[in-house]
MARRO-878773 format. One record per residue: residue in three letters; residue number from 1; x, z, y of N, C-alpha, C in turn. Coordinates in pm, 1 decimal. Atoms other than C-alpha are relative to their C-alpha. Layout:
MARRO-878773
@code->ALA, pos->NUM, nX->X, nZ->Z, nY->Y, caX->X, caZ->Z, caY->Y, cX->X, cZ->Z, cY->Y
...
***
This chain:
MARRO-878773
@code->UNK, pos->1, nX->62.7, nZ->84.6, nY->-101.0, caX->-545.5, caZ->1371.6, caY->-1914.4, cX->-69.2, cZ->-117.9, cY->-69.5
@code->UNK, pos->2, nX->125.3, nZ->85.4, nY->30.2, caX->-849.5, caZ->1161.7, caY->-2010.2, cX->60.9, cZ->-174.0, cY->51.3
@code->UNK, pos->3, nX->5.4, nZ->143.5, nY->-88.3, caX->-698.4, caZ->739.6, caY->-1909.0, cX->-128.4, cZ->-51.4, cY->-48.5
@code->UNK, pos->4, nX->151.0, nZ->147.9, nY->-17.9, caX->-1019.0, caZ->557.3, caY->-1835.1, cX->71.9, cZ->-157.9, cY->35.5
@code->UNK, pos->5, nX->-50.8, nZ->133.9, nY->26.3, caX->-1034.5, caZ->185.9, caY->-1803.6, cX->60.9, cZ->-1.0, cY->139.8
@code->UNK, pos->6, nX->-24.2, nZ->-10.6, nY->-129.8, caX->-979.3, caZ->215.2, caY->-1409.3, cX->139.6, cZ->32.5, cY->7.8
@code->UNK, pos->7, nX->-109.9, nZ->-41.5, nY->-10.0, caX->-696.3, caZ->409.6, caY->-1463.4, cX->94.6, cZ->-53.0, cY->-108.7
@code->UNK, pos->8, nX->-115.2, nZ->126.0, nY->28.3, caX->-488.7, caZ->205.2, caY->-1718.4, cX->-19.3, cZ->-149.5, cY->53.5
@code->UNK, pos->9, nX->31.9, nZ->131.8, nY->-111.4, caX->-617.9, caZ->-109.6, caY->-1477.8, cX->112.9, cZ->-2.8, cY->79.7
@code->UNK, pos->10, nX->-30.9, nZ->-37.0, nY->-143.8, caX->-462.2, caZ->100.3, caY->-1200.9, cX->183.4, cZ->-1.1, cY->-103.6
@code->UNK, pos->11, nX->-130.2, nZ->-9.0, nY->52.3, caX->-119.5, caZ->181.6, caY->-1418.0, cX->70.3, cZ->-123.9, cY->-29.2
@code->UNK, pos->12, nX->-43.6, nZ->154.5, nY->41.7, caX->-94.3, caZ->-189.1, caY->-1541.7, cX->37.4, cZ->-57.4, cY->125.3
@code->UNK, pos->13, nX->-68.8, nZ->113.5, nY->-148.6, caX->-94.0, caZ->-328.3, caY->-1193.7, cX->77.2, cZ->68.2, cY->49.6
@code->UNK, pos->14, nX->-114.5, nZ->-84.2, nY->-54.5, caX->107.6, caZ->-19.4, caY->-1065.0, cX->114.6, cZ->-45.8, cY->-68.2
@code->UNK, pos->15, nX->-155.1, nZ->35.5, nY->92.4, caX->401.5, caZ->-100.2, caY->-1333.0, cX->35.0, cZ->-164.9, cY->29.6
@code->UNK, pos->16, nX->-43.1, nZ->193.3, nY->-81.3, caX->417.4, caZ->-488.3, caY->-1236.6, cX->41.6, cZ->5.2, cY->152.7
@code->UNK, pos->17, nX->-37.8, nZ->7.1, nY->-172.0, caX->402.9, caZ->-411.4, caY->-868.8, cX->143.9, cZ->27.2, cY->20.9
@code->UNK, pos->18, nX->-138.0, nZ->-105.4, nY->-15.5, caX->690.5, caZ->-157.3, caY->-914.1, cX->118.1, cZ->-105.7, cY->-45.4
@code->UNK, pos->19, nX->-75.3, nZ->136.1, nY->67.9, caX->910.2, caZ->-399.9, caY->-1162.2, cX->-18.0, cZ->-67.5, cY->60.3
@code->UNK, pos->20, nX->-67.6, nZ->60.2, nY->-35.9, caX->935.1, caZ->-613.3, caY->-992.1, cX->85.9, cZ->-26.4, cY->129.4
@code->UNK, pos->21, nX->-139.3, nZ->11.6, nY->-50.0, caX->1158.5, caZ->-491.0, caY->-756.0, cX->105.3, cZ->15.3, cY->-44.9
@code->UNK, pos->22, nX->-140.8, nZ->-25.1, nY->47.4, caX->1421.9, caZ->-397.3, caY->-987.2, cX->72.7, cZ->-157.1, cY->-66.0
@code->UNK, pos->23, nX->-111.4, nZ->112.0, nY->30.6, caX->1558.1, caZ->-764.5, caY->-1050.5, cX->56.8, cZ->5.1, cY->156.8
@code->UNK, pos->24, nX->-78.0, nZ->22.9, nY->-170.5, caX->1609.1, caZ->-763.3, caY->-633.5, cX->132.1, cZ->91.3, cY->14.7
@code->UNK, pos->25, nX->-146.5, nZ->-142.7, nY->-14.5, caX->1793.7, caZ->-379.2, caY->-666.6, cX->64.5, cZ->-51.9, cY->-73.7
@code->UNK, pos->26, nX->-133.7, nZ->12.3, nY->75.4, caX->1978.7, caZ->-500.0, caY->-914.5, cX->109.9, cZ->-101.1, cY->7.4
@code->UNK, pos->27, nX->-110.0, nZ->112.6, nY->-26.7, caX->2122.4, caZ->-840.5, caY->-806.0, cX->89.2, cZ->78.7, cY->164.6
@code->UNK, pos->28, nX->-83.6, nZ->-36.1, nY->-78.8, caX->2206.0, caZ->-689.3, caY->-484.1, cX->84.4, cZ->115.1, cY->-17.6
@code->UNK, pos->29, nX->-85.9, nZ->-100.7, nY->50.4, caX->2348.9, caZ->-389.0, caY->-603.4, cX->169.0, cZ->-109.9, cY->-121.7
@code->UNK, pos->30, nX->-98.7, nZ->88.0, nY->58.6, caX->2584.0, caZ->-647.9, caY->-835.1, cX->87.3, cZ->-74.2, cY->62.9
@code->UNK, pos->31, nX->-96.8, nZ->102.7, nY->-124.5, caX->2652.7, caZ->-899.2, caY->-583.4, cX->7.6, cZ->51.7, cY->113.8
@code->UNK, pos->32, nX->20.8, nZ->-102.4, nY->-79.8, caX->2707.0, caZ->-606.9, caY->-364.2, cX->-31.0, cZ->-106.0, cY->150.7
@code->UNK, pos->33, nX->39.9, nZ->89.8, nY->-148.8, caX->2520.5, caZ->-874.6, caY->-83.1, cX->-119.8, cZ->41.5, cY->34.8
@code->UNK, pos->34, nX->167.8, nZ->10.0, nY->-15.3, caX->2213.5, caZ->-817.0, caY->96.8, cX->11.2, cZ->-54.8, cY->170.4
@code->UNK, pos->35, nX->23.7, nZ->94.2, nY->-130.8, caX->2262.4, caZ->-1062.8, caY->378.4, cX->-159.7, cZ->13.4, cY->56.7
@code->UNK, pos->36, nX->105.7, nZ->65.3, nY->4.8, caX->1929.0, caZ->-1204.6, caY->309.6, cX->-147.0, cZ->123.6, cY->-2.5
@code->UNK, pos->37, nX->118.4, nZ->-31.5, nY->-12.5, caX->1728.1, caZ->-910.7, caY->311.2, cX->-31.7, cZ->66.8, cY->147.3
@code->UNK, pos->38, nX->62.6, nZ->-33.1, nY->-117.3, caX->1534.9, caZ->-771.7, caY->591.6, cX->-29.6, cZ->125.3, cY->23.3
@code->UNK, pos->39, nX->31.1, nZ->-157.8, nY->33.2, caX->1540.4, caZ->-398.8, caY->728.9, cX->-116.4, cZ->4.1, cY->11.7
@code->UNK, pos->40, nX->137.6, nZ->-42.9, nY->-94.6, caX->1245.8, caZ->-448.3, caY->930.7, cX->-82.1, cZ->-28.5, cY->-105.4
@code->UNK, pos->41, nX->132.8, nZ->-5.9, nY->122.1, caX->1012.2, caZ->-569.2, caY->620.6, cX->28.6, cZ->150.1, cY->-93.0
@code->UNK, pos->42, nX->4.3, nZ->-122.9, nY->101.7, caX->1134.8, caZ->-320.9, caY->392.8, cX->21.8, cZ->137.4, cY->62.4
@code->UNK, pos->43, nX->39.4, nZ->-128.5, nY->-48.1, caX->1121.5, caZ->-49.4, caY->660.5, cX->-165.9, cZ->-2.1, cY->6.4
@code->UNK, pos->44, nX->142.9, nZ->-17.9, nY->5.9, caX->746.8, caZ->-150.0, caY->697.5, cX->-51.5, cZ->19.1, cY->-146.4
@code->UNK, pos->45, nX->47.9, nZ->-83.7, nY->138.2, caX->678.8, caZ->-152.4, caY->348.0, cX->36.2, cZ->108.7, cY->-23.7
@code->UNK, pos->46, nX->-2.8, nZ->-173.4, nY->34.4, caX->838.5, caZ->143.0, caY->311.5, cX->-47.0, cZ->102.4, cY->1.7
@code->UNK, pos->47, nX->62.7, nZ->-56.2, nY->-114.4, caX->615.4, caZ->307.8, caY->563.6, cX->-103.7, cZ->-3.3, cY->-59.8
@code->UNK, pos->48, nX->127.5, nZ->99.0, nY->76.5, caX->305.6, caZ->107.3, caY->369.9, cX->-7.4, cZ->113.7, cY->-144.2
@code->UNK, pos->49, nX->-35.6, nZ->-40.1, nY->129.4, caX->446.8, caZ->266.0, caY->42.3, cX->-54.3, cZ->173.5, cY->-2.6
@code->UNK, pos->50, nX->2.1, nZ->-135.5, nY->25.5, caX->480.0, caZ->589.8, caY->137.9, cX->-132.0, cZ->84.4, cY->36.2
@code->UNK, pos->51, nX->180.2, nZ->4.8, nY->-105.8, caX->111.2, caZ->578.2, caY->339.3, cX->-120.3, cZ->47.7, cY->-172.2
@code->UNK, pos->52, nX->93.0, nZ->50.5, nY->159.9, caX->-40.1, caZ->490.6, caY->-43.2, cX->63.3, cZ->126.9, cY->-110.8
@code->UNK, pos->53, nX->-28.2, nZ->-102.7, nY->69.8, caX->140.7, caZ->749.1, caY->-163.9, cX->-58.9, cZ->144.9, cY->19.4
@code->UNK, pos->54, nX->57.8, nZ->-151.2, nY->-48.1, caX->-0.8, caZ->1037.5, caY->37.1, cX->-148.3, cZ->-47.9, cY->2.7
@code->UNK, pos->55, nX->160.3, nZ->42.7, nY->35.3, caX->-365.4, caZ->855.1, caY->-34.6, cX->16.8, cZ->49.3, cY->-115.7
@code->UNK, pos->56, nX->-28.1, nZ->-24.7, nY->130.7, caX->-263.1, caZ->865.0, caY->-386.0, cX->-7.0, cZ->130.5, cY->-32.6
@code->UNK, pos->57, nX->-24.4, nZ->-150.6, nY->-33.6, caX->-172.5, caZ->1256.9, caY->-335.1, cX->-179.2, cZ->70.5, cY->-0.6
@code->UNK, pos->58, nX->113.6, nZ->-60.6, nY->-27.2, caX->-509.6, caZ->1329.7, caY->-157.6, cX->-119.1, cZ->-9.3, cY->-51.8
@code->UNK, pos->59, nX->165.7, nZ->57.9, nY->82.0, caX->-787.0, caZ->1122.8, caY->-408.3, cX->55.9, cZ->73.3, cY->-119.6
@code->UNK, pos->60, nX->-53.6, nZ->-30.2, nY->155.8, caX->-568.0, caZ->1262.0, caY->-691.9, cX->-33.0, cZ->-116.2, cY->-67.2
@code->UNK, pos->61, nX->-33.2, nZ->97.6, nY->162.9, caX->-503.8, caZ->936.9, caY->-868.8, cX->142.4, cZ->-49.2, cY->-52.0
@code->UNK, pos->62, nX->-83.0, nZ->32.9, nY->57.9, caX->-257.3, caZ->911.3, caY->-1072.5, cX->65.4, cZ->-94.8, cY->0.6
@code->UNK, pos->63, nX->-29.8, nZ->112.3, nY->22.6, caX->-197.9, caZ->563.9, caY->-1131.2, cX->84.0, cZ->-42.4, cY->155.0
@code->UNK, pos->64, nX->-88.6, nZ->1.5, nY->-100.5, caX->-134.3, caZ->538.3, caY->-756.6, cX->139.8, cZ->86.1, cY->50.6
@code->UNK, pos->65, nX->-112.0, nZ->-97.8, nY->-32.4, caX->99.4, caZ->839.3, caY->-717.9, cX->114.5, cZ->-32.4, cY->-29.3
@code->UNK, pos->66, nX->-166.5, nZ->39.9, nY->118.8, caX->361.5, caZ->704.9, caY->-1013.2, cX->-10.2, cZ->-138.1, cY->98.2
@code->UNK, pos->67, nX->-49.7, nZ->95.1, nY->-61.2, caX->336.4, caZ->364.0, caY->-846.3, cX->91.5, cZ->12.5, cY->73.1
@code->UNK, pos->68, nX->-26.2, nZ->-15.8, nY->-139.7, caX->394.8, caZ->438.6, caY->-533.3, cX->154.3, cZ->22.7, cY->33.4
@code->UNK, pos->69, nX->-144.4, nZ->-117.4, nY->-38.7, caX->684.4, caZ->723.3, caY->-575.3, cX->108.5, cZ->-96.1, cY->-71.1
@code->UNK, pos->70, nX->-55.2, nZ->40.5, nY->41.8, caX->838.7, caZ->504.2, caY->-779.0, cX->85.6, cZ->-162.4, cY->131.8
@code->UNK, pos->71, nX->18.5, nZ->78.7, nY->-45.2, caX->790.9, caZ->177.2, caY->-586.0, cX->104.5, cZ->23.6, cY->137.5
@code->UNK, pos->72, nX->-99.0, nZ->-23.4, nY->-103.0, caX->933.0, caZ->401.3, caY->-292.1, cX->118.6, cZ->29.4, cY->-0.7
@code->UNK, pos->73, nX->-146.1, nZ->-51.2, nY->26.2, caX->1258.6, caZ->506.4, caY->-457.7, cX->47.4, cZ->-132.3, cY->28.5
@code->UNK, pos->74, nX->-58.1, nZ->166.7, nY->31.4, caX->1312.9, caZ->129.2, caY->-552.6, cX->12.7, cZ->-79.2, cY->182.4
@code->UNK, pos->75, nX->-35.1, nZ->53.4, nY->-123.4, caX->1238.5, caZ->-1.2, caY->-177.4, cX->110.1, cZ->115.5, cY->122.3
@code->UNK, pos->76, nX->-96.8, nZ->-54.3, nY->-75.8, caX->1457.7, caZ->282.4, caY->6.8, cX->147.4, cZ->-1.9, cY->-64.1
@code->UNK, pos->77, nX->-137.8, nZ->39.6, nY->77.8, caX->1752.9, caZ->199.7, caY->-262.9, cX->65.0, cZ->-136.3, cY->42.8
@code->UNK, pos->78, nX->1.5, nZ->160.5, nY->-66.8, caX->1707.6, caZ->-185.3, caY->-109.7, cX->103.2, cZ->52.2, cY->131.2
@code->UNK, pos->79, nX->-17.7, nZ->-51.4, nY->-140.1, caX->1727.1, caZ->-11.4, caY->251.6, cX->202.1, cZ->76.7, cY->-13.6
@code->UNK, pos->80, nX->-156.7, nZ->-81.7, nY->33.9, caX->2054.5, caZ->218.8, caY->135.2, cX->140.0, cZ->-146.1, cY->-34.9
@code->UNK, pos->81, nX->-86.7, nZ->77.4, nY->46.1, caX->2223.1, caZ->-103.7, caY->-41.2, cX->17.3, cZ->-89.8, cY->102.8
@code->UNK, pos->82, nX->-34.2, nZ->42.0, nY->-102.6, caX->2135.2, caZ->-275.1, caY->260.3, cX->93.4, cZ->38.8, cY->81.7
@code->UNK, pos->83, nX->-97.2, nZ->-50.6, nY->-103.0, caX->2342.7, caZ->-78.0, caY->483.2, cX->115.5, cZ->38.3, cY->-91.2
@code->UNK, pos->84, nX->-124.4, nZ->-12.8, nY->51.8, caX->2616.0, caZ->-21.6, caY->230.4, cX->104.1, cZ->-134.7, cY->-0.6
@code->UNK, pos->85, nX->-30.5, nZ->154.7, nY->65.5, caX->2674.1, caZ->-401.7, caY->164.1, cX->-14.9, cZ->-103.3, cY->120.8
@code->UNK, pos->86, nX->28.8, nZ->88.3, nY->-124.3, caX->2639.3, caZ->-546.2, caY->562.4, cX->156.4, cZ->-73.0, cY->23.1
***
């Protein structure tokens, strides 16, 4: 696979977006707390996530696909720890 500039653009901001939910999964997963988070945002992003993912799917780009799938494991792991940890 050929990366053009577009597409390590697209991977660079995909890998920041993604990272940085894993300091959130991981404190709440530790301090098994998630008072403070919110289903209803992270059911809409979720929704958002998974939307960009089946774009991602249908333009065939890469950069979005790994985001995304990733991005969506990390926010439905939130959602799961949420309801483990109420």
């Amino acid at each position: 696979m050929l990366m053009t500039d577009a597409n390590l653009l697209g991977m660079a901001a995909g890998t920041l977006t993604t990272v940085a939910f894993v300091p959130q999964v991981l404190k709440t997963w530790r301090s098994k707390s998630a008072g403070d988070v919110s289903y209803g945002m992270f059911l809409i992003f979720s929704s958002g996530v998974f939307l960009w993912l089946l774009y991602g799917l249908a333009i065939g780009a890469t950069p979005i696909v790994v985001a995304n799938a990733v991005t969506l494991v990390l926010a439905l792991t939130m959602l799961v720890l949420k309801r483990l940890y109420r």
